[in-house]
Each structure stands twice: as C-alpha cells, then as structure tokens.
LUMDONU-725127 format. One record per residue (C-alpha): residue number from 1; residue in three letters; x, y negated, z. Coordinates in steps of 0.25 Angstrom, whole numbers, plus 5000, padded with zeros to 4 digits. Layout:
BEGIN
+-----+-----+------+------+------+
:   n : res :    X :    Y :    Z :
+-----+-----+------+------+------+
: NUM : ALA :    X :    Y :    Z :
...
+-----+-----+------+------+------+
***
This chain:
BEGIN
+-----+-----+------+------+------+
:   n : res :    X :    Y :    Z :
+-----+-----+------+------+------+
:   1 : UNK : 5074 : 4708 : 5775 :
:   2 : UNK : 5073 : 4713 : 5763 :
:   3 : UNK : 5060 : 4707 : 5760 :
:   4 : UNK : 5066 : 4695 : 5765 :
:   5 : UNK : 5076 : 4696 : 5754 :
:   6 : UNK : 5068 : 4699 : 5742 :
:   7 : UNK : 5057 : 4687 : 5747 :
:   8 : UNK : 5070 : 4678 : 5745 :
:   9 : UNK : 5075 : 4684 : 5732 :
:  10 : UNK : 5060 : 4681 : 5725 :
:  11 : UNK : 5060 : 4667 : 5730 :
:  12 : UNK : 5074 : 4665 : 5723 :
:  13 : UNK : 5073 : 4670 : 5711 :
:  14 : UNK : 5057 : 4670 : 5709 :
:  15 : UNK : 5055 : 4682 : 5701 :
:  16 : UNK : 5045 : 4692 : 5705 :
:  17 : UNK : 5051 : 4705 : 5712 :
:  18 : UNK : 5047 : 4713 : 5701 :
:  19 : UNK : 5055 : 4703 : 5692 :
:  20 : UNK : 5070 : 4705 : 5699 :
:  21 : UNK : 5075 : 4716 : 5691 :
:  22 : UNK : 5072 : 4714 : 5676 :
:  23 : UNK : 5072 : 4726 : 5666 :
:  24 : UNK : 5083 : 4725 : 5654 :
:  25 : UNK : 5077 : 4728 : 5641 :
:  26 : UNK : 5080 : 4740 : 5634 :
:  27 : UNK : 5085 : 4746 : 5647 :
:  28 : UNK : 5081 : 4752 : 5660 :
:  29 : UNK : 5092 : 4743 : 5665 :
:  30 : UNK : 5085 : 4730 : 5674 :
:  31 : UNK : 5094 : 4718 : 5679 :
:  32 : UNK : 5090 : 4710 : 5691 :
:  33 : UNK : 5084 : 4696 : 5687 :
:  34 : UNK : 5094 : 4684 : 5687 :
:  35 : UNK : 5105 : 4693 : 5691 :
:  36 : UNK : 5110 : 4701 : 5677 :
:  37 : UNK : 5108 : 4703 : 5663 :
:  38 : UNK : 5103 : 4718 : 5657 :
:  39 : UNK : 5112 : 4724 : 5649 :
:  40 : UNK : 5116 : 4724 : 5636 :
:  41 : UNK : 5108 : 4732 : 5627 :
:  42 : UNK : 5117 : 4741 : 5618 :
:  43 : UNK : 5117 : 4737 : 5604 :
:  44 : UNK : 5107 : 4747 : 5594 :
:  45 : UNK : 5116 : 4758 : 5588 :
:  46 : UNK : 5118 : 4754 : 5573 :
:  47 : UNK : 5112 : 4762 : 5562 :
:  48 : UNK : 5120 : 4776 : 5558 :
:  49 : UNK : 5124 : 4777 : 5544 :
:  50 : UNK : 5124 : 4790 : 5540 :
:  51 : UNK : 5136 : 4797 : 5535 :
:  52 : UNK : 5140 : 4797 : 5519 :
:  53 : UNK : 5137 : 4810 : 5513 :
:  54 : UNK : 5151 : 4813 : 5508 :
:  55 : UNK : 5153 : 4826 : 5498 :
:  56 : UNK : 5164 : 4830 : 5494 :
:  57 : UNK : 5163 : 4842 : 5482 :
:  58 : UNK : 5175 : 4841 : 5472 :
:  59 : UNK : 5168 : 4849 : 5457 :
:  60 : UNK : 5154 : 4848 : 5464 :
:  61 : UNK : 5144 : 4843 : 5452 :
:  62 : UNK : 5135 : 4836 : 5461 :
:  63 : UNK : 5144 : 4836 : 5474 :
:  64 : UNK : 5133 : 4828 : 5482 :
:  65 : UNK : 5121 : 4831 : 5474 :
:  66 : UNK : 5116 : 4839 : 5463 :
:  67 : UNK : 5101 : 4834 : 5457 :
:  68 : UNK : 5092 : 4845 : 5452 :
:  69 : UNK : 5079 : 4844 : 5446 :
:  70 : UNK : 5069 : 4833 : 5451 :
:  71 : UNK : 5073 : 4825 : 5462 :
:  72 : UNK : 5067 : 4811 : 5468 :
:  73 : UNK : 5067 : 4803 : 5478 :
:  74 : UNK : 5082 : 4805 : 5480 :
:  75 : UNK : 5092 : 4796 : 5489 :
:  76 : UNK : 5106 : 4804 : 5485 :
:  77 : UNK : 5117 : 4797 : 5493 :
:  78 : UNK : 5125 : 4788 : 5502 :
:  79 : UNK : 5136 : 4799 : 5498 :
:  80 : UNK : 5150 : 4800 : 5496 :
:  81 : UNK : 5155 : 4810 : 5487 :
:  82 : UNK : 5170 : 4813 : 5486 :
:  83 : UNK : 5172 : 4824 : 5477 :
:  84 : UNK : 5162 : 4831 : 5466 :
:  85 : UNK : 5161 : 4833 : 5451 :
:  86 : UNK : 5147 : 4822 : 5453 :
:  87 : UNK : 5141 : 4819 : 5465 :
:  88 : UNK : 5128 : 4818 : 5459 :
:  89 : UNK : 5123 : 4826 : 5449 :
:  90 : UNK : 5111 : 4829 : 5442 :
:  91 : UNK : 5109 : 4842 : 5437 :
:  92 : UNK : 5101 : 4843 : 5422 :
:  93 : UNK : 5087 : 4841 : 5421 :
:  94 : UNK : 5086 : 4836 : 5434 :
:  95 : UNK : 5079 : 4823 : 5439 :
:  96 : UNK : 5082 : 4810 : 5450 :
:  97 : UNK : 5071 : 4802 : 5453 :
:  98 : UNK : 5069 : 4790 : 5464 :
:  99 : UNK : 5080 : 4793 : 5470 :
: 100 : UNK : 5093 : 4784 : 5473 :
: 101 : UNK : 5110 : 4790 : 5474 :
: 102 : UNK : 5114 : 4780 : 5484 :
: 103 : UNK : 5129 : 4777 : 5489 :
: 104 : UNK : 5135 : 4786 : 5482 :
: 105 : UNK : 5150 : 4786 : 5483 :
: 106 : UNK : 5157 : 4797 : 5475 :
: 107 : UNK : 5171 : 4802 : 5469 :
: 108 : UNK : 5169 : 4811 : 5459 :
: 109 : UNK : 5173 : 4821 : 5448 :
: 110 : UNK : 5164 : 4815 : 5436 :
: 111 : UNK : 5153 : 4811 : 5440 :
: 112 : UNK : 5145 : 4800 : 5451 :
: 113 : UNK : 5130 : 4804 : 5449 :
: 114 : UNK : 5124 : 4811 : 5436 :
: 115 : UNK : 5108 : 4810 : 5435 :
: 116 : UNK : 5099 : 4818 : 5424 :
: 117 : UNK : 5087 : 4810 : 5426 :
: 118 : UNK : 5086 : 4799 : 5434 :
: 119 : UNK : 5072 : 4791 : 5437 :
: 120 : UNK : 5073 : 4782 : 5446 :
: 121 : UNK : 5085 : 4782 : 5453 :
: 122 : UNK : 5095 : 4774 : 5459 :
: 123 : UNK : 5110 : 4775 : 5461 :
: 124 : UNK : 5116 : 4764 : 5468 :
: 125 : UNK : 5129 : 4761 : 5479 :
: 126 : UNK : 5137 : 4769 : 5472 :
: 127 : UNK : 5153 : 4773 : 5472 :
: 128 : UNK : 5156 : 4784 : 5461 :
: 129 : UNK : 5170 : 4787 : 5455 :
: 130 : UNK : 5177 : 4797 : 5447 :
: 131 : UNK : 5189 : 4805 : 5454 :
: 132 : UNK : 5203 : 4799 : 5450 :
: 133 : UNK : 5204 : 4813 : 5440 :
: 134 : UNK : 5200 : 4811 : 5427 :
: 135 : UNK : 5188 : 4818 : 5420 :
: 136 : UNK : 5190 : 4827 : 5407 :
: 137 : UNK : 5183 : 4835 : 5396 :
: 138 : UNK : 5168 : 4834 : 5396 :
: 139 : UNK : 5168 : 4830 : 5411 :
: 140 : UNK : 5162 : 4815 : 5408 :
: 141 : UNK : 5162 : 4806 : 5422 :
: 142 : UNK : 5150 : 4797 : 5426 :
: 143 : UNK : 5149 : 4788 : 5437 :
: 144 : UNK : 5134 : 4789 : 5437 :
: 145 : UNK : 5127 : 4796 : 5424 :
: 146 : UNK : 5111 : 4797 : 5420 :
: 147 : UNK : 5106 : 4805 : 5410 :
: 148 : UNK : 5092 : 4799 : 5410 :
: 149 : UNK : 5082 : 4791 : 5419 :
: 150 : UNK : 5075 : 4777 : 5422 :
: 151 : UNK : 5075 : 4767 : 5433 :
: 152 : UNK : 5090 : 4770 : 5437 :
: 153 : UNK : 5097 : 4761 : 5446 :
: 154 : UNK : 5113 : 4763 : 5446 :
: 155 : UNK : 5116 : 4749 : 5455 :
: 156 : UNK : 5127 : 4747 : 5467 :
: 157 : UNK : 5140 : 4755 : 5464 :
: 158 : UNK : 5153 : 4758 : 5455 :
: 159 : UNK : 5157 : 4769 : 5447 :
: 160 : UNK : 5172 : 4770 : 5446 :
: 161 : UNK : 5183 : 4781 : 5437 :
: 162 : UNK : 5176 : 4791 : 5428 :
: 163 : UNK : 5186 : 4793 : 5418 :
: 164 : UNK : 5189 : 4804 : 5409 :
: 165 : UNK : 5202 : 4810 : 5401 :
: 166 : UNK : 5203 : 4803 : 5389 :
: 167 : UNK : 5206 : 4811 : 5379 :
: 168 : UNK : 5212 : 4807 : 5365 :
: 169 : UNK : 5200 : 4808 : 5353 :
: 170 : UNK : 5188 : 4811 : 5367 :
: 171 : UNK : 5180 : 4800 : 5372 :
: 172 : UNK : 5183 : 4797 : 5387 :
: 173 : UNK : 5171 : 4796 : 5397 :
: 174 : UNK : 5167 : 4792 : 5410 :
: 175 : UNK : 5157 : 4782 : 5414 :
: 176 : UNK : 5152 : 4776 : 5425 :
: 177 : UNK : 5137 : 4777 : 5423 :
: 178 : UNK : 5134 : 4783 : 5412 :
: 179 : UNK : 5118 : 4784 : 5408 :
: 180 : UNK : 5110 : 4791 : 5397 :
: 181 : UNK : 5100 : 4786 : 5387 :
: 182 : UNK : 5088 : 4789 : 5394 :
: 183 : UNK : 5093 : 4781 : 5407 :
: 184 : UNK : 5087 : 4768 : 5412 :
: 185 : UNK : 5092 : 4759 : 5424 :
: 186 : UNK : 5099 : 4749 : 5432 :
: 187 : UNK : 5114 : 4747 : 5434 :
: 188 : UNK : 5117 : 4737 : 5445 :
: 189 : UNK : 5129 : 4732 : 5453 :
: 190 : UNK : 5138 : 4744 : 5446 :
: 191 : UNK : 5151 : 4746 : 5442 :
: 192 : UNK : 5159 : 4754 : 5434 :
: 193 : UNK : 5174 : 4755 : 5432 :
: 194 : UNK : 5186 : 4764 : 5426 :
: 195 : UNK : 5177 : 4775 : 5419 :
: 196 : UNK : 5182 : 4780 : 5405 :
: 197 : UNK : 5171 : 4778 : 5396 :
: 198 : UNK : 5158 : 4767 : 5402 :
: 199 : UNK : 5156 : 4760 : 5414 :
: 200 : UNK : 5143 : 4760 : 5411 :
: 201 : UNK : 5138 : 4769 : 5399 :
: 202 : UNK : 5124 : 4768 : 5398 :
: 203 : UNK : 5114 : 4772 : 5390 :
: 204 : UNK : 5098 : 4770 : 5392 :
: 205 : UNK : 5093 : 4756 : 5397 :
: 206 : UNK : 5100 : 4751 : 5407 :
: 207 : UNK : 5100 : 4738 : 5416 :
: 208 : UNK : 5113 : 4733 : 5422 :
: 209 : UNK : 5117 : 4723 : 5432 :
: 210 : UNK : 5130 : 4718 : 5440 :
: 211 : UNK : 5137 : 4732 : 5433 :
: 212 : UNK : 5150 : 4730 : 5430 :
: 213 : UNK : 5162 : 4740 : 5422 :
: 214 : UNK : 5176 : 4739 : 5423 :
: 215 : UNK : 5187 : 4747 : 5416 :
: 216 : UNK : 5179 : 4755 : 5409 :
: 217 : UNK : 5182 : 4761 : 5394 :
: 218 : UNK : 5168 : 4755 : 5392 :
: 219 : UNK : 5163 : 4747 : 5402 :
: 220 : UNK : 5147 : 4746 : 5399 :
: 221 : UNK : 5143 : 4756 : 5388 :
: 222 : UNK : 5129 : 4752 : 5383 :
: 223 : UNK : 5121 : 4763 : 5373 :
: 224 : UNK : 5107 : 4758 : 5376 :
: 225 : UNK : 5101 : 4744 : 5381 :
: 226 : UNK : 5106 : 4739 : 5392 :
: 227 : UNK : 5102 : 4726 : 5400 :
: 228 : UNK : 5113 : 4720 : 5409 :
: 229 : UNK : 5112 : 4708 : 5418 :
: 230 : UNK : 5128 : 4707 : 5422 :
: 231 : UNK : 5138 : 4716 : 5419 :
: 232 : UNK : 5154 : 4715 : 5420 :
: 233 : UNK : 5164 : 4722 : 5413 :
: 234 : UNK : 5178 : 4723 : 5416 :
: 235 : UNK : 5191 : 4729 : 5410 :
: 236 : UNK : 5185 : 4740 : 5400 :
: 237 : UNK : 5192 : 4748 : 5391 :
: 238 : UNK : 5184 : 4747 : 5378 :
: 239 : UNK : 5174 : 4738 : 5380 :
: 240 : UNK : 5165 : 4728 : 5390 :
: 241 : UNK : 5152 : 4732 : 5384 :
: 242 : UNK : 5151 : 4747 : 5376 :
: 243 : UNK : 5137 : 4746 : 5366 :
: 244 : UNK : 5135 : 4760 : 5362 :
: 245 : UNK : 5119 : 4759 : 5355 :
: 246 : UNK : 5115 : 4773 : 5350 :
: 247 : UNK : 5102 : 4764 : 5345 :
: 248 : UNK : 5096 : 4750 : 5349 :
: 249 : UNK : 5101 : 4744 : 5359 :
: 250 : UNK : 5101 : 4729 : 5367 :
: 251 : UNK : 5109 : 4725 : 5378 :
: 252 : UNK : 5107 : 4714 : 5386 :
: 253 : UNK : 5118 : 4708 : 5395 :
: 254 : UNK : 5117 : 4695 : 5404 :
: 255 : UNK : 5130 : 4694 : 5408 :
: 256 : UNK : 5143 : 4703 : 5404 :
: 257 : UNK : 5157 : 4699 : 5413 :
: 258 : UNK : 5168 : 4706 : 5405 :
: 259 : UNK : 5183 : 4703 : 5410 :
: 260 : UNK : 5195 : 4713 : 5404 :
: 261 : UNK : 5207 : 4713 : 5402 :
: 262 : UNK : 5205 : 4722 : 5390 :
: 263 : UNK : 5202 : 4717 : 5376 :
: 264 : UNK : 5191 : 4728 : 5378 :
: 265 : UNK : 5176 : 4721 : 5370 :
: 266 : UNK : 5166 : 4716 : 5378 :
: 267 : UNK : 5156 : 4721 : 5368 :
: 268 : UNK : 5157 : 4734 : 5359 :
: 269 : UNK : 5145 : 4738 : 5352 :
: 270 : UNK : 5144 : 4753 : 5344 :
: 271 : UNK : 5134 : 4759 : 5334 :
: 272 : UNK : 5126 : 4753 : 5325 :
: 273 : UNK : 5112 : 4752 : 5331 :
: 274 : UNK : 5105 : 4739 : 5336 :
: 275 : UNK : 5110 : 4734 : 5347 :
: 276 : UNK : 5106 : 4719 : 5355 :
: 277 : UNK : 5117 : 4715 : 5363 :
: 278 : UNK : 5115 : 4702 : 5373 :
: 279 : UNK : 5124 : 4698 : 5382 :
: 280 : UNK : 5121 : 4684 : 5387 :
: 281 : UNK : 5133 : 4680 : 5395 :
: 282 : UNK : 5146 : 4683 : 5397 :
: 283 : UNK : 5158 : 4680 : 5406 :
: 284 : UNK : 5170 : 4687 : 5398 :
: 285 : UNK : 5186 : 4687 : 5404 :
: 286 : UNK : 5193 : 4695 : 5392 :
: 287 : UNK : 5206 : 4696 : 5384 :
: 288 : UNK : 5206 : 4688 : 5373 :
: 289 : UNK : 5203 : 4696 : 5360 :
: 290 : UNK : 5192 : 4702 : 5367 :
: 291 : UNK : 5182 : 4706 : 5357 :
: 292 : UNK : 5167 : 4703 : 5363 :
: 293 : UNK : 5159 : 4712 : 5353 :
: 294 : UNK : 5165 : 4723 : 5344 :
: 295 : UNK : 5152 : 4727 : 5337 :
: 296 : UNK : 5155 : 4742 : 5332 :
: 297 : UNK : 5140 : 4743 : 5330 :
: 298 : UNK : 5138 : 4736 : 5317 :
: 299 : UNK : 5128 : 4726 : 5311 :
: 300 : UNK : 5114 : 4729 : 5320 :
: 301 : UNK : 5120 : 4725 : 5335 :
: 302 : UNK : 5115 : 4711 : 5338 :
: 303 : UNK : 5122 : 4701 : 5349 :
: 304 : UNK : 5118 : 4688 : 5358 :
: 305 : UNK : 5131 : 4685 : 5367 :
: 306 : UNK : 5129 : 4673 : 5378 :
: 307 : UNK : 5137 : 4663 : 5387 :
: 308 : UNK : 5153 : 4667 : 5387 :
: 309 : UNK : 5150 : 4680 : 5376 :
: 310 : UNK : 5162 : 4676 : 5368 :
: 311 : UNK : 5175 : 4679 : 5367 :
: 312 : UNK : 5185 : 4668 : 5361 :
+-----+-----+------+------+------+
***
C-alpha cells in the first residue's frame, strides 16, 4: 500500500524521490516540494557602535588626555568631555606626530585641545566650548591652540564661547584657534564664534577654506601669510579682517562674504612692514559708513581689491 502510494505521488509530480523534501538555505530547516516556502531568514544584526568615551574631571588639566614626550601614530577620540580645565593637553617639550583627535566634543574650563609640537596631525569633527563662566587673570582660553608644527589639518567643527573678563586698561583674550609662528596647516569647513579676542588668530602659514567667524572682537587675525579660498565673516566687534604683520607679509583671499550690523571694518591693517593684500572678490551686506580698509600701517602696505570690494 504504501508503495502503491509513493508509485502514485512520483508520476503526479515527477520529481525524483530524493527530490520531495528540498533543503532551505541557511537552515537546517527542508520544506516539501510544491507544498511550502522556507522560512524567512532573520535580517543580519546591524553593526554596534561603540559607546562615546565620556569624562567628566571638573580642574583636571588634561581631563581626557595628557601628551607626554614623543608620541605617534595616535587616534585620540570619538569622546565627550563635560568638565575639565582642557581635555587635551600637551605637556612642554613633548611631541605629536601622524596621529588624528577625532570627534571630539567638550565643555571646558579654558581650553579645547593644546598641542607643543605638532607634525602631522589632524583634528577634525569637532565641538569644543568654553563654560558659561568667564575666564580671568592670566588664564587665556583657546578653542584649539599650536605652538609649533607642519602639515596640520584643523577641518569639520565649531569652536564657540572663550571669553575673558574685560578688564578696564587689560587686553581681553580668547580665541578660537589660536597658532604660533612656527605652525603651518589647513583650516577647512571651521567655525568660530563669540570669543573675546580672534576667531582665528593665526600665526605661521596657513591655508583656509569654507571657515567662517561670527561675533567675534576680531573675527580673522592675520600676523603671517595666509592664503584663503572662501572665508565669511559676520557680526565682529572690531573688525572683519585683523592684519597684524610683525614683518613681511601677503594675503591672498579669493572670496571674503562680510555681513554686520556693526559699522566694524572689513579690513584693518597694523605696523608698518610690507604687507601684499589681495582679495579678489567680495559679496559685502554692511551698514552704510562702513569703512573697507583702515590702514594703521603706513606707506609700505600694498592693495588689489576685485569684483564687489567697494563700499559707496
């Protein structure tokens, strides 16, 4: 009979007996042929992402890390640091090379991330802020500051609030990135906003691009040469463009968007060195009596100001 039964079932559906019960892929599970579908194969887990490093060391000088003599081949970061005197800190006479600090975010006491020496290095998706409190004294907050080094790239973040006290007769401080003159690099895709003194206060060579400043005393604070692509300033307190030459100097901008409600200068230039100042094009949305240049730096400064570089 049950031969009989099997004889019948082959000649109905002509498939092989070793053919009737078909495995599921992926499983161990079979179905019977014609008669079902396998099942459903669970969709692949998705990929973990690990847990933000998240410090919180109110006074700490260095609260996530302290760099000490040589290091290389670094990657410092994703972190989040909520409390610290700086999250990153450099100690003197030490060194950074090929290394990246990477997702960064950080309310801090003074400063973001302070570096010696760096060769090398890349800082980039950052958020880095002052606390609401005001600094005072000798106490100078810095979003990122560089003492010294080459092939620098700062690119893909803000840097927001370090402010000091003003104090009557004093000068007030607080930059967002702040570099020294033996410092050269990249600033891409940055901005800067609602610190005392520069947005940018730069010295060395530096290249910028897609950076913008708003609300600062100074917005952009150039001491050496500078080469800029597109830069935007907004809102400043003193002026759009700060030229500080301690020798001589050339600055080349591409395109400089200025907007303000304040009758702050686009351009203000200081000390009496050669200085070459190009900048080919503007796009200017101002207050009327809004000086373009004040030349505070006497006879040897030279000009070429393009397309819309003109104030009525």
């Amino acid at each position: 009979m049950i031969s009989l039964l099997l004889a019948l079932q082959l000649v109905v559906t002509d498939v092989p007996l070793d053919k009737l019960f078909v495995p599921c892929p992926g499983t161990t599970d079979t179905y019977r042929y014609g008669a079902g579908v396998c099942p459903a194969l669970p969709s692949p887990a998705a990929p973990v992402t690990p847990p933000v490093n998240a410090v919180s060391k109110p006074g700490v000088n260095g609260a996530l890390i302290v760099l000490k003599g040589a290091q290389s081949g670094m990657t410092i970061g994703p972190a989040r640091v909520t409390a610290g005197y700086r999250a990153v800190e450099a100690e003197s006479g030490s060194s950074l090379r090929d290394s990246s600090i990477t997702g960064l975010t950080a309310v801090v006491e003074r400063d973001g991330i302070r570096l010696r020496d760096a060769q090398r290095v890349t800082i980039e998706n950052f958020d880095l802020r002052m606390r609401a409190e005001l600094q005072t004294g000798g106490n100078l907050p810095e979003g990122i500051a560089i003492t010294s080094g080459s092939g620098i790239v700062i690119r893909n973040g803000t840097l927001s609030g370090f402010r000091m006290v003003e104090v009557p007769g004093k000068y007030t401080n607080g930059d967002g990135i702040a570099t020294e003159g033996k410092s050269s690099g990249t600033i891409t895709n940055v901005t800067s906003s609602i610190n005392t003194d520069g947005g940018y206060d730069l010295k060395g060579t530096w290249t910028l691009d897609n950076v913008t400043a708003e609300a600062n005393s100074r917005n952009f604070r150039f001491w050496d040469s500078i080469t800029a692509r597109t830069i935007t300033s907004a809102n400043p307190v003193q002026a759009h463009i700060w030229v500080n030459a301690t020798g001589p100097q050339t600055i080349v901008i591409d395109k400089l968007i200025a907007t303000s409600t304040t009758d702050a200068p686009i351009l203000r230039v200081e000390n009496d060195h050669p200085v070459s100042i190009t900048i080919k094009s503007c796009v200017l949305d101002v207050p009327a009596g809004t000086e373009f240049l004040f030349n505070a730096g006497g006879n040897r400064s030279k000009f070429s100001f393009g397309p819309g570089c003109k104030l009525p």
